[in-house]
C-alpha positions in Angstrom: -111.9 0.3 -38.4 -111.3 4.1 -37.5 -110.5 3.4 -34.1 -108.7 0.2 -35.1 -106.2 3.2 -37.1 -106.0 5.7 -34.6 -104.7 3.2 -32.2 -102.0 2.2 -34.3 -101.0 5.6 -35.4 -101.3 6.3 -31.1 -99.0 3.4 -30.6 -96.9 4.1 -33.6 -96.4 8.0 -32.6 -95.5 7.1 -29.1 -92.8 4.6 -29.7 -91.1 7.2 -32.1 -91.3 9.6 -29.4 -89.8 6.7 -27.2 -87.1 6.8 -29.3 -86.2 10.2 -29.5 -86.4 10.6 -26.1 -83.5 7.4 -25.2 -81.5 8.9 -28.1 -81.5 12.1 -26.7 -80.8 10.3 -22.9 -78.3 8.1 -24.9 -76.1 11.4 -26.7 -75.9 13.4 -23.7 -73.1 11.7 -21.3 -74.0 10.8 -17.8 -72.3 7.6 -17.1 -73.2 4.6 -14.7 -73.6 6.4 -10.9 -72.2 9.5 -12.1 -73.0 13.1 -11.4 -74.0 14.9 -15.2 -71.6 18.0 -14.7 -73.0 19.8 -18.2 -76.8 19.4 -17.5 -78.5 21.6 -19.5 -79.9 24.3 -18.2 -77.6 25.2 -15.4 -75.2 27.7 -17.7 -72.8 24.9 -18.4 -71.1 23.5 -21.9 -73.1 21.2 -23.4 -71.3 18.2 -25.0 -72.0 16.9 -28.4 -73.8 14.4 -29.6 -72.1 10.6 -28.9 -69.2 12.4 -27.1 -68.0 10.2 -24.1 -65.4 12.1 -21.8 -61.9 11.2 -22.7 -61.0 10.0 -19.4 -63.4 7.9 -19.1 -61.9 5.9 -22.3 -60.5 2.8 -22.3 -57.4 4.4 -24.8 -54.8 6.3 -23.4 -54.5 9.5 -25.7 -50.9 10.3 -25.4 -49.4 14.2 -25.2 -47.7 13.7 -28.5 -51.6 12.5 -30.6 -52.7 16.0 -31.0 -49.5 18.4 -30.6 -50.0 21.6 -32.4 -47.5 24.5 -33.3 -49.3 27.4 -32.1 -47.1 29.5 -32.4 -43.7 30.6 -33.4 -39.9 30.7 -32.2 -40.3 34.7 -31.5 -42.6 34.5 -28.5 -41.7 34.0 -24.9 -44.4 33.4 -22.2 -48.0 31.9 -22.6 -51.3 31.9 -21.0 -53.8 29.6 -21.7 -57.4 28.9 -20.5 -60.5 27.4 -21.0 -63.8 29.7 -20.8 -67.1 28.6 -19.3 -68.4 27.8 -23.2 -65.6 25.5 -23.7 -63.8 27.7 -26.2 -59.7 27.7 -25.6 -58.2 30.7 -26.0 -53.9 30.9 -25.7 -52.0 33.9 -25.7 -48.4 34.7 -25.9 -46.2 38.0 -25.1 -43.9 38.7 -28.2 -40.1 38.3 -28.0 -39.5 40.4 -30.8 -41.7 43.1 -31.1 -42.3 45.3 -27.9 -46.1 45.5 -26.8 -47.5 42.7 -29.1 -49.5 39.9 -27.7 -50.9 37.1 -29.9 -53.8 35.5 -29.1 -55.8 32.6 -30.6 -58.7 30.6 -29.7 -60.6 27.5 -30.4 -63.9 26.0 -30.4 -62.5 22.7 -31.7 -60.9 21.2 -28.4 -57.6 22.7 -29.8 -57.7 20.7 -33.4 -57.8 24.6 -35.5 -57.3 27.8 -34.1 -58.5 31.4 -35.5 -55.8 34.2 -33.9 -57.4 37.5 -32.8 -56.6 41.5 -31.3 -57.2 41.9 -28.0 -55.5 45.8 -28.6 -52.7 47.7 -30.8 -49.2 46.9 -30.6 -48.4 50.4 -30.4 -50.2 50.5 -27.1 -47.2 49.2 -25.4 -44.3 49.8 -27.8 -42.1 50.8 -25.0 -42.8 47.7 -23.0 -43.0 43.7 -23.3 -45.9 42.2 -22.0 -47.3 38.6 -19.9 -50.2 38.3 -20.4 -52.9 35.8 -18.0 -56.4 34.8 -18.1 -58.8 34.8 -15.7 -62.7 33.2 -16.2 -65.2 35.8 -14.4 -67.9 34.1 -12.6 -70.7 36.1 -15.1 -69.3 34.4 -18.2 -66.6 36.9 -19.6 -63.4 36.5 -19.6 -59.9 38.4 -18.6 -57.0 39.1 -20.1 -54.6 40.9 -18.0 -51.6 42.6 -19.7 -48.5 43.8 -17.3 -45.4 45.6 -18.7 -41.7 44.7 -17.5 -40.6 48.3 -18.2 -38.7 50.0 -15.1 -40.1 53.6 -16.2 -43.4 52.1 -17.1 -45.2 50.4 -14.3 -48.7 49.3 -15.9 -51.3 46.5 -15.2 -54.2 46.3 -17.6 -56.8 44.6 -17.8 -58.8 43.7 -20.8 -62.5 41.9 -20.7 -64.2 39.7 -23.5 -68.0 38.9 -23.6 -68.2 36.5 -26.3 -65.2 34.2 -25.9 -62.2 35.5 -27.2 -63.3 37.7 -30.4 -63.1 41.3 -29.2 -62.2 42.7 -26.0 -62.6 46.0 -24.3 -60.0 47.2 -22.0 -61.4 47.8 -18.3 -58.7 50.7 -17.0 -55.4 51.5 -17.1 -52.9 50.8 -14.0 -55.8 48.8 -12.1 -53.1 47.1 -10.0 -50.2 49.3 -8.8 -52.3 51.8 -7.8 -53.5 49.9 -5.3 -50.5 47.9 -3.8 -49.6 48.6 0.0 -46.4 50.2 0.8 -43.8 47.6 2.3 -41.1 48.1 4.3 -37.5 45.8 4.4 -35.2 46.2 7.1 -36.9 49.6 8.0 -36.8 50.8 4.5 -40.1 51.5 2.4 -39.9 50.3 -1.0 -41.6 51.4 -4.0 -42.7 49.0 -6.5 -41.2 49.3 -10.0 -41.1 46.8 -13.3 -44.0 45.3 -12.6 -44.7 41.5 -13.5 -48.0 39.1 -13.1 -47.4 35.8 -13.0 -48.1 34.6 -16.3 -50.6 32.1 -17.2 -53.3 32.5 -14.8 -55.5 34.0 -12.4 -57.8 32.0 -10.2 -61.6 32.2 -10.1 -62.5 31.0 -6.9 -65.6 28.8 -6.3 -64.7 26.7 -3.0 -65.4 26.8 0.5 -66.5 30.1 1.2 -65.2 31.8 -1.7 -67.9 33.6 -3.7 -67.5 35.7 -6.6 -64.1 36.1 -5.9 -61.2 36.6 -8.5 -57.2 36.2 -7.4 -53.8 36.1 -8.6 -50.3 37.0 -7.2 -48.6 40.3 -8.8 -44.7 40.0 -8.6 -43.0 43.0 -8.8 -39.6 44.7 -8.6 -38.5 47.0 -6.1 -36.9 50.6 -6.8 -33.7 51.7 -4.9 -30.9 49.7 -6.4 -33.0 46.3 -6.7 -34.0 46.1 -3.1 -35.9 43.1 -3.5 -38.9 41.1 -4.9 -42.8 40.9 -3.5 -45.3 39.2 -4.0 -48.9 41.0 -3.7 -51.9 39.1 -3.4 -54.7 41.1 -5.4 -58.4 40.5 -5.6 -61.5 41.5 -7.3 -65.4 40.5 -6.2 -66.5 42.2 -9.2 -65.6 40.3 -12.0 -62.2 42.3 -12.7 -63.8 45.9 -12.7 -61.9 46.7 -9.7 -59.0 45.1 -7.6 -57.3 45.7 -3.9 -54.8 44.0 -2.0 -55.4 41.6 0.6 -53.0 41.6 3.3 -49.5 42.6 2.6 -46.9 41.7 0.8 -45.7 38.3 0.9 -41.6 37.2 0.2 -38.4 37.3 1.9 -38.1 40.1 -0.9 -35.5 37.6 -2.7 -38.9 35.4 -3.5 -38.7 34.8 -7.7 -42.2 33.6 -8.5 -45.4 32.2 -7.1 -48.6 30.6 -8.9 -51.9 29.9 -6.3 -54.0 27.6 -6.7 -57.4 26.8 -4.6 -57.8 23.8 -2.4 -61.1 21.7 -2.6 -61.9 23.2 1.5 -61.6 26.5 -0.1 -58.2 27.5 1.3 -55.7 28.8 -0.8 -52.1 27.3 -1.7 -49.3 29.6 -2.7 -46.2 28.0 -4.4 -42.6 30.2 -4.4 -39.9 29.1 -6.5 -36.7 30.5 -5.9 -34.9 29.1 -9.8 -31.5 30.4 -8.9 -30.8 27.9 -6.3 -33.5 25.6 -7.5 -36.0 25.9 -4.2 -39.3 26.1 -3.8 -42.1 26.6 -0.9 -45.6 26.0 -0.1 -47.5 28.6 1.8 -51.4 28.3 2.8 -54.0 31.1 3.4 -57.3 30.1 5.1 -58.4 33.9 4.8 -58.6 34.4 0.7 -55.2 35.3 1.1 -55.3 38.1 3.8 -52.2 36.1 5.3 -50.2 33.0 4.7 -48.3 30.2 7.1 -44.9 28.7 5.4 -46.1 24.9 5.2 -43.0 23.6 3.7 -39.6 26.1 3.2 -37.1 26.7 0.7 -34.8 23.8 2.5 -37.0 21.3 2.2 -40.1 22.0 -0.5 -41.8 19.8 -3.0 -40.8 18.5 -6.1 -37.7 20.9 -6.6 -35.7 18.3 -8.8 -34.6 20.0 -11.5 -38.4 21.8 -11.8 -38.3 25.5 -13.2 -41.4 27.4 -13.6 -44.4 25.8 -13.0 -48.7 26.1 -13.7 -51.6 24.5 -11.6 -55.2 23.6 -12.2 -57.8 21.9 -10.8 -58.9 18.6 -12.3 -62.8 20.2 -13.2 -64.5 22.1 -15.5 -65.9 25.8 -14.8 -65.9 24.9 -11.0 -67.1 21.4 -10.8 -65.2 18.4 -10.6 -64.4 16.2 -13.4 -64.0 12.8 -11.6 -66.8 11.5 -9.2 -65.0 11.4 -5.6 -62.2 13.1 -7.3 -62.5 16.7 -5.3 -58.8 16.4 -4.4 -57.9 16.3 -8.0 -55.5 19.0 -9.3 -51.9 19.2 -11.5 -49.4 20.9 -11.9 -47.4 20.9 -15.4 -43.6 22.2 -14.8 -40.3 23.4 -17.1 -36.9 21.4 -16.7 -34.3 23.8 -15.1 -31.6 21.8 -17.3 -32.2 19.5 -19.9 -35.7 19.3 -22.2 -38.2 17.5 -20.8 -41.5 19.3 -19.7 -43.4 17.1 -17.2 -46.9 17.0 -15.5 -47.6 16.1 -11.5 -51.2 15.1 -10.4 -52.3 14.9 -7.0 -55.5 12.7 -5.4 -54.7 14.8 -2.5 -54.6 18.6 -2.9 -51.2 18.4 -2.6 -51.9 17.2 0.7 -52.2 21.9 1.8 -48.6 22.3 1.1 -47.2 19.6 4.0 -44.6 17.2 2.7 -44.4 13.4 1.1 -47.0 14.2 -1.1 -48.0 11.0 -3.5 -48.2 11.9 -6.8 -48.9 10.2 -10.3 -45.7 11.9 -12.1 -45.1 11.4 -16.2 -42.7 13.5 -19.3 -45.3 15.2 -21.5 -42.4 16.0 -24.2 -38.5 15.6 -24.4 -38.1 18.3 -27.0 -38.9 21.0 -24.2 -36.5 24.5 -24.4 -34.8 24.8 -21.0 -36.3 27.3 -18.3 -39.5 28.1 -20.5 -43.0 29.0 -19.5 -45.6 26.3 -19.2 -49.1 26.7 -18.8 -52.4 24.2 -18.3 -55.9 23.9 -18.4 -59.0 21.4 -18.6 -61.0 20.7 -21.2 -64.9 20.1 -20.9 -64.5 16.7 -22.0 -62.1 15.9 -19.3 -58.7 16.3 -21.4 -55.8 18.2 -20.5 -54.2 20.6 -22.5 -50.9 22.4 -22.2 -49.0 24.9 -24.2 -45.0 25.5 -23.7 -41.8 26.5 -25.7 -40.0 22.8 -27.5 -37.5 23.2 -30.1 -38.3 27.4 -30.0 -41.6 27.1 -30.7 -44.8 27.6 -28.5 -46.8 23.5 -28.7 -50.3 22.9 -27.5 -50.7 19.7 -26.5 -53.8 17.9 -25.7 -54.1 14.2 -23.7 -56.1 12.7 -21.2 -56.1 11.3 -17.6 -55.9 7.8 -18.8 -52.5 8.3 -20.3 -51.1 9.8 -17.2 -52.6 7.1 -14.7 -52.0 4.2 -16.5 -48.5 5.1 -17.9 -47.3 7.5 -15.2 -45.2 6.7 -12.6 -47.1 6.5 -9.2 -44.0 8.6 -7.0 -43.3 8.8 -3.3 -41.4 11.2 -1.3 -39.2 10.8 1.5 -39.0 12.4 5.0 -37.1 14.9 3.7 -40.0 15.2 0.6 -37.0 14.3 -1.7 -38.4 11.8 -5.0 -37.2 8.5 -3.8 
């Protein structure tokens, strides 16, 4: 009779651990034949419980499901990101108020956000600031602050361990110190009223890019406005430190540029010229030490009615979202006239800057404020979220690839890389 019992207690404590064991298989999402990109273990978000990724749903969730007001008519240019921990964190320069950033962030997927101080107002009350994130391979994340005062050129750069709720500032003037002189028409020029691309930085993970962190500076020229450049500016450790690579890049006319890295590792480089409505691709094999013109101003990629402009990849802290989809990236845009923001995606890598480049193409909202400042970036569950100026305030806007591929436009270009 004993052993009659311990049997059926055996049997009885092995199919509950049976159970926990395909429950716990059952809420962690791996999908039929598909890579688990948030395996525990390997320093990755973890999804919850029951939580499918939202591209993988049969229901399109549209831009317009889960728009947010994040913040108000007197701010200008955001930067948003999403950090290895899947926390979003947005931040905005201040059109009113001279040296004030706002920041917020979110460990909701963007449904409430708690604002916090990256540093005091009065730090840059002579100034207004960009600001741009950048995720450091170790975990932390950068927020880099640059001034557009001509008699204050400053970069800074400020560093958060725990995602978002304090920072500590790295150094002051970590990037113009290190620019190379340049030289136009025999001329050196000295760089003045300094300006980061907003939004983001890139952490490169591809190819042969290790530990690498990059963005474009654009900054003004002294001497009666000589010109614009474009300074491609690296750090390999985590943001502690930065140099130039290469020199500068521009016709010294060039307005703004955003990079973003190709699946082979190489780096793309977009120029937009908004003043005659022109843009160009340029591609570095070399991290950026030097860059061939793929496409030029006369004939470049998606310049109908397109003002500024912000890229991502289609993956989550360096790893694709998408099985076979390593060629995934998007780029969300501004109108030049008119008031619809709209999002491009590429199955190609925008096929390294060459031209007739297929892309799914779609409006992500008609209330957008002309010539504003978009910016992108992926969520762990596969969503994409964007954050830009409609009716004079900032939105965030949340959706996922389902709505764009099934309701997009699939667009075509021409020999001349015109939209047909």
């Amino acid at each position: 009779m004993k052993t009659a019992k311990k049997l059926i207690l055996f049997i009885a404590s092995l199919t509950i651990f049976g159970m926990i064991i395909l429950l716990s298989c059952h809420n962690r999402y791996t999908g039929p034949n598909k890579r688990n990109i948030f395996e525990e273990g390997s320093g990755d978000y973890i999804l919850p419980a029951n939580f499918l990724l939202q591209e993988e749903q049969y229901s399109p969730m549209s831009p317009d499901s889960q728009a947010v007001v994040l913040f108000t008519n007197e701010c200008l240019i955001p930067a948003l990101t999403t950090t290895s921990k899947g926390t979003l964190i947005a931040a905005v320069g201040c059109g009113t108020t001279k040296g004030r950033i706002i920041g917020k962030r979110s460990s909701d997927f963007g449904k409430s956000w708690v604002e916090f101080t990256a540093f005091n107002d009065s730090d840059f009350s002579d100034s207004h600031v960009h600001p741009f994130f950048i995720n450091s391979h170790d975990g932390s994340i950068l927020l880099g602050i640059a001034t557009t005062n001509s008699s204050r050129n400053e970069a800074v750069i400020y560093r958060s361990v725990n995602d978002g709720i304090s920072w500590t500032k790295y150094g002051t003037n970590l990037i113009m110190t290190n620019l190379i002189p340049v030289t136009n028409k025999g001329v050196e020029l000295t760089p003045d009223n300094s300006f980061v691309t907003y939004g983001n930085g890139v952490t490169l993970r591809h190819g042969t890019n290790r530990n690498t962190l990059i963005f474009p500076f654009y900054y003004q020229q002294k001497k009666n406005s000589k010109g614009h450049c474009t300074a491609t500016m690296i750090s390999r450790d985590n943001g502690e430190s930065w140099e130039q690579l290469g020199t500068d890049l521009g016709d010294f006319s060039s307005f703004e540029t955003k990079l973003i890295e190709l699946a082979d590792g190489n780096i793309l480089l977009y120029m937009k010229q908004p003043n005659n409505n022109q843009a160009a691709w340029f591609l570095s094999t070399n991290c950026g030490s030097s860059w061939d013109l793929k496409t030029t101003f006369n004939a470049a990629a998606w310049n109908d009615n397109i003002s500024h402009v912000d890229f991502t990849r289609y993956e989550f802290n360096g790893k694709d979202i998408k099985p076979n989809g390593a060629k995934y990236a998007l780029m969300v845009y501004a109108p030049r006239t008119g008031n619809e923001n709209g999002i491009i995606m590429t199955t190609t890598d925008f096929n390294s800057g060459s031209s007739g480049v297929p892309a799914y193409r779609n409006t992500i909202s008609t209330n957008a404020s002309s010539n504003s400042y978009p910016a992108i970036t992926i969520l762990p569950d596969g969503t994409i979220a964007t954050i830009s100026a409609e009716t004079n305030n900032m939105i965030f806007r949340r959706f996922n690839l389902s709505w764009l591929t099934e309701e997009a436009d699939y667009v075509d270009y021409d020999n001349d890389n015109v939209l047909k």
